[in-house]
N, C-alpha and C positions, 0 to 999 in steps of 0.2 A: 476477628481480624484474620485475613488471609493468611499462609503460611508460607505460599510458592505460587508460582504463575505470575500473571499481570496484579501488580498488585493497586495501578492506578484505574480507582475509581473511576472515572468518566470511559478508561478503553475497555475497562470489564465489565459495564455495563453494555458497551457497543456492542462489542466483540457476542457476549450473549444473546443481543437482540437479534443477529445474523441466522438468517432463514436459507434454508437450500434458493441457489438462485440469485441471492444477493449478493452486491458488488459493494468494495469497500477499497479504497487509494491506503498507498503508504507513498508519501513523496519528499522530495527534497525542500529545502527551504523556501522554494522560491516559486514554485507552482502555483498558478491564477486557482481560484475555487469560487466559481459562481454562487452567488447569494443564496439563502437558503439551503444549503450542505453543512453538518455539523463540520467543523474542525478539531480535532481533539489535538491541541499545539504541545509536541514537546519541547519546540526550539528553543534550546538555550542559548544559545551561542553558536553562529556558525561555522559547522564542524558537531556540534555537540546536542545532541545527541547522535550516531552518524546514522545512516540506512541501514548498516547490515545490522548493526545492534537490537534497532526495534524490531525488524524482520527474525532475529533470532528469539525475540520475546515474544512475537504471538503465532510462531512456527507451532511449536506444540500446542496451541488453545484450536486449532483451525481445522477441519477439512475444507480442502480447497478443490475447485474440478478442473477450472484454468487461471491463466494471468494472460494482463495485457500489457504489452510495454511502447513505448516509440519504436521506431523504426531506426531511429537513431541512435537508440542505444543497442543496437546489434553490434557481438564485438565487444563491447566494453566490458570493464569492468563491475558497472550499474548489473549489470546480464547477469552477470555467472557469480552476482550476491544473491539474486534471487533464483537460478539453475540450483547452488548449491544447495539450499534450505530447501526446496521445495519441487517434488517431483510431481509436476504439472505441464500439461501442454503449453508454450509459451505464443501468442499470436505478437503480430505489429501491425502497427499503424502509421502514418505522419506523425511526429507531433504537432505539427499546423495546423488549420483550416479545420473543412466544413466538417469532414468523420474523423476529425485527425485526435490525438490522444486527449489534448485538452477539451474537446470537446465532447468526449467518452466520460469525463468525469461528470459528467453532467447526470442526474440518476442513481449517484452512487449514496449509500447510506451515510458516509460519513471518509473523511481525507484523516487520518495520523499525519500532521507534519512534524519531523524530524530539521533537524539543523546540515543534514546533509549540502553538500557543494558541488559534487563532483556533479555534472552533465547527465541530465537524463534518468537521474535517479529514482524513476516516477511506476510507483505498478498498480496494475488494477487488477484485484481479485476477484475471480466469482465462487460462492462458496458451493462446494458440495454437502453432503449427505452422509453420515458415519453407517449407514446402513444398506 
């Protein structure tokens, strides 16, 4: 049995499958995920589990190289959960339409959704390289 880190099954299996290059969502409740993308759902309750919480749970398991966020959550609060944890370049996009953020997930290894509420709560990771 685990002692520390992620200690659920299904995200520390993910979370190891993660290859330099590979993209992985952490999103809010309510985020579309195209068919065929794992989901590894924590929502309990909306609110519960929140964003910055799981973000502070696979903070330490990751090298990251960048993130992608909306365009609309510049400014917010959603932003500066994932600025503070994580010193990566940050791009935007729409989150609309044809290259817009919902449509970035598309490719991605696998979505964590969280019970989060607040607007735009949506990141997409690419991972880096510990070496």
């Amino acid at each position: 049995m685990l002692t520390h880190g992620v200690i659920n099954a299904q995200l520390a299996q993910a979370l190891a499958g993660l290859r330099h290059k590979d993209r992985f969502v952490v999103s809010d409740a309510g985020l579309p995920v195209q068919p065929g993308i794992e989901v590894i759902d924590f929502a309990v309750a909306f609110g519960v589990p929140r964003f910055e919480q799981v973000l502070d749970a696979v903070a330490p398991e990751l090298v990251l190289e960048e993130g992608l966020m909306a365009e609309e959550a510049r400014g917010t609060i959603a932003e500066q959960w994932v600025k503070d944890r994580f010193d990566v370049p940050l791009s935007y996009v729409p989150h609309d339409g044809e290259n817009g953020f919902k449509a970035q997930v598309e490719g991605t290894k696998f979505v964590i959704r969280t019970g989060e509420t607040t607007s735009y709560s949506n990141v997409i990771f690419r991972c880096g390289v510990p070496f």
